[in-house]
N, C-alpha and C positions, 0 to 999 in steps of 0.2 A: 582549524577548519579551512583556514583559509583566505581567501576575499569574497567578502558578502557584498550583498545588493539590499536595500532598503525600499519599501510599497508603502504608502499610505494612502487612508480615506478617510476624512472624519475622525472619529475614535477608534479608526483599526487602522495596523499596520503589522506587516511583517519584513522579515530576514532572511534571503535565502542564496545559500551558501552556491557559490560557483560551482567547486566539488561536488557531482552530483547534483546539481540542482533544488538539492535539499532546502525545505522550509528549516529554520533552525528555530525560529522564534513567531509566534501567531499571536499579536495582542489585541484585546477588544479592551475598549473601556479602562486601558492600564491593567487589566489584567490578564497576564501572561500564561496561555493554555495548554502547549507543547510542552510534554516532559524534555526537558533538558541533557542531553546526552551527559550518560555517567558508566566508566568503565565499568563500575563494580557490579552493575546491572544489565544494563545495555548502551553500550556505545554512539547509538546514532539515537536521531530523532526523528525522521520524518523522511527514510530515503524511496526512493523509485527505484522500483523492481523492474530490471529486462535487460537481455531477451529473454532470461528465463524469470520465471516463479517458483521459490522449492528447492529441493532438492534433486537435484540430477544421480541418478544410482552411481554409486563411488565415485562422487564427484567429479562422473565425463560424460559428456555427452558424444556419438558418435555418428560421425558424417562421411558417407559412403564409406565405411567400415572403417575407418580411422578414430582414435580416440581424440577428445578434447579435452583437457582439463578446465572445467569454470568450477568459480564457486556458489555458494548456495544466493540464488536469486542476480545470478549473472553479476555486472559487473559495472552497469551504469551508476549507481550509489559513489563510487571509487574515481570516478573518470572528469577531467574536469569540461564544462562546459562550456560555448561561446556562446557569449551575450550579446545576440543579434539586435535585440532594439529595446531601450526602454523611454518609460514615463514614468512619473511621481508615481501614479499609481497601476504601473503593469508592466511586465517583461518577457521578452521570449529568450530562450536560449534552449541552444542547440547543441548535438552528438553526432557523430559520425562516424562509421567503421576507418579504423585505421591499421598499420603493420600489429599493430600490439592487440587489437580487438580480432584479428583476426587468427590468430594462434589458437585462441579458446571458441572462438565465433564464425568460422571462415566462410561468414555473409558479408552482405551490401548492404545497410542501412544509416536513413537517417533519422533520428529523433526529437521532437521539436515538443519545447516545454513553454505553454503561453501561461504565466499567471496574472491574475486581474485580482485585485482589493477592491471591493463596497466597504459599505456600511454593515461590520458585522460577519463577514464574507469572505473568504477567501478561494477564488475559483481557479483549478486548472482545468486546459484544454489541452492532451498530446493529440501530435501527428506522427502517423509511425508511417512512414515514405520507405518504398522500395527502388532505390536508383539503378540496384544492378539489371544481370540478365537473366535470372533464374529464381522463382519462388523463394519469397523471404517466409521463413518460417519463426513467429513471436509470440512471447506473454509479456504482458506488463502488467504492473501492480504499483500501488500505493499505500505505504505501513505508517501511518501517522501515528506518534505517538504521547498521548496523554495524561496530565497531572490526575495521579489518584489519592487522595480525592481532587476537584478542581474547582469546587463554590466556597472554600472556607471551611468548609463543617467538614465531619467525619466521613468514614465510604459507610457507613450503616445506609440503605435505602437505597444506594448507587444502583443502576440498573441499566439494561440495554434494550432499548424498545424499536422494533424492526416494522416496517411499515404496511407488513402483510401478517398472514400466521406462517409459521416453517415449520416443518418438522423438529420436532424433540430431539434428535439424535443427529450425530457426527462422526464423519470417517475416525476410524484408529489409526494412528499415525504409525506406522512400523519404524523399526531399526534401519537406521542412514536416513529417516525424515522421508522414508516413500510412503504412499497410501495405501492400505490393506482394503480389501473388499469387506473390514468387520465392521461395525459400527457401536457407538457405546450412547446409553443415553444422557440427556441435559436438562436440568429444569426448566426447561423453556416454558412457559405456560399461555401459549398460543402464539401472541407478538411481545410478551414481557419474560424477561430472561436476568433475574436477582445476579448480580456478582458479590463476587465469593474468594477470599485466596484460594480458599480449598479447589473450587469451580478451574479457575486457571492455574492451579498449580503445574497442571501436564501439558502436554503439548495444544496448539491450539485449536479453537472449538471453529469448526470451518464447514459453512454452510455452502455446498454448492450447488450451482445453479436455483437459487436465493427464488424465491417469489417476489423478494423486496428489492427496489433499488434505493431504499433509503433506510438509514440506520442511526439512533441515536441514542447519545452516552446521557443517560440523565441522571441529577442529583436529588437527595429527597428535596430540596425546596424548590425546585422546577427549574431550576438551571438546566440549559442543556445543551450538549454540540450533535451536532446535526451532519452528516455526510452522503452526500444525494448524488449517485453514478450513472454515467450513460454507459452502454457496451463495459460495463464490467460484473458479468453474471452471478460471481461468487463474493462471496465474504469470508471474512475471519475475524475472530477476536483473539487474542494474547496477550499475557504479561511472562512474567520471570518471578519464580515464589521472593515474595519478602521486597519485591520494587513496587513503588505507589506512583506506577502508569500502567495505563491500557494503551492497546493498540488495536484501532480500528482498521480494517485492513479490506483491498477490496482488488480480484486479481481478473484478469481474462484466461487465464491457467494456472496450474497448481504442479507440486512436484509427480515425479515419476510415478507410475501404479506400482507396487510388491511385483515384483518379477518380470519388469519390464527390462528387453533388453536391445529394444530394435535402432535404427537410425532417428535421431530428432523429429526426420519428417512424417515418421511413421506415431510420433506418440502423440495419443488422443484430445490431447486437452490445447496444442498449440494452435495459436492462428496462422493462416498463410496471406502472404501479399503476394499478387504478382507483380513480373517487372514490371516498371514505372506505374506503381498503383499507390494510395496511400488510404489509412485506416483515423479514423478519429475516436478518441476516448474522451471522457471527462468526471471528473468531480466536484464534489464543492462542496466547504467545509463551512459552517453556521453558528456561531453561539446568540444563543439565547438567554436573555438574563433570569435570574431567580425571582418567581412567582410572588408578587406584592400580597403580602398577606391582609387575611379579609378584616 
């Protein structure tokens, strides 16, 4: 992975990898919350999505009629980052377009990743800065991903509980990972959503333009982690059949529509910055401890 960086506050602390800026490791109380990165499942642990979200149709996006090759959810995960300032408990570090970023990417941007540790707590703040001379066109995202189960006990009871009601139902993920206009239903049962292998065996269950901005992974004895978004509308949930993590996941865009085939600037779900403008996003990740029985 690389050279990591070390956060503490009281009884929490984390690790997060240069590369990508990635969280690697999330402990509260000695106990360790982030699924672990494992080939055999999934590789990473907890990377940033951007400039895309998704998948791009056959893996290019195209800028004034030229193709690009990126891959699924861009390319910041992969890239390493500089570590503009840190404290015991907070660091920022930062991305830049470069010769290499701009082969797949052929923008201007910068990206700034502030994290802060509390008690309990783990908070990011991006800044997504447009330096060039022309409309920056972005998604970002955040895929955190989770021991399942993560209290001790079994996943019987695990569940997802969303901070509004949503709809029951979720786009169909088509072939190459585009979004189809179908939709298939979810147990959802208002703001409570049972997980399931069977539930996440397919592709993931992705609620867009969310009622909620907060979402939380809970266990039967009341354990629970907690992820609360500003400017980020959508959600997701995912795992990988037969891996024991979930992935929380929270984007400002999502992959291409089923038959989408226009320039980047033209599809519907990105944001725009203009020159010298910058956009702010956030999150923040919570555990809660398991419910003192009565």
């Amino acid at each position: 992975m690389g050279d990591t960086i070390r956060l503490a506050a009281g009884s929490t602390a984390a690790e997060i990898a240069l590369t990508g800026a990635e969280p690697i490791a999330w402990y509260v109380g000695g106990r360790d919350l982030l699924w672990q990165a494992d080939p055999t499942f999934w590789a990473q642990t907890s990377p940033i999505l951007f400039p895309l979200v998704g998948w791009a149709r056959n893996g290019e996006i195209r800028v004034d009629g030229k193709p690009h090759k990126i891959g699924v959810h861009g390319f910041a995960a992969v890239k390493p980052f500089v570590l503009a300032e840190k404290t015991k408990s907070s660091a920022r570090l930062t991305l830049r377009d470069d010769p290499d970023s701009r082969k797949s990417f052929p923008f201007a941007f910068e990206l700034d990743v502030f994290y802060a540790i509390s008690e309990g707590e783990l908070s990011t703040t991006f800044t997504v800065r447009n330096p060039g001379d022309e409309p920056l066109p972005y998604a970002l995202g955040v895929h955190p991903g989770f021991r399942w189960p993560f209290s001790g006990q079994s996943r019987d009871g695990c569940r997802i509980e969303f901070e509004r009601a949503e709809k029951p139902e979720v786009p169909v993920i088509a072939s190459g990972g585009l979004f189809s206009t179908s939709t298939r239903p979810v147990p959802l049962d208002g703001r409570v959503l049972p997980l399931s292998e069977e539930l996440l065996s397919r592709e993931a269950l992705c609620f867009l333009n969310a009622n909620s901005r907060l979402i939380r992974f809970v266990a039967e004895d009341g354990a629970a982690i907690s992820m609360a978004v500003e400017d980020f509308p959508h959600f997701a949930i995912w795992s990988r059949p037969g891996a024991p993590l979930v992935s929380l996941e929270a984007w400002t865009g999502h992959g291409d529509p089923e038959g989408f085939e226009g320039d980047i600037r033209e599809k519907p779900s990105m944001r725009f910055l203009a020159p010298g403008t910058e956009a702010l996003h956030a999150a923040r990740m919570r555990f809660d401890a398991p419910l003192l029985a009565s």
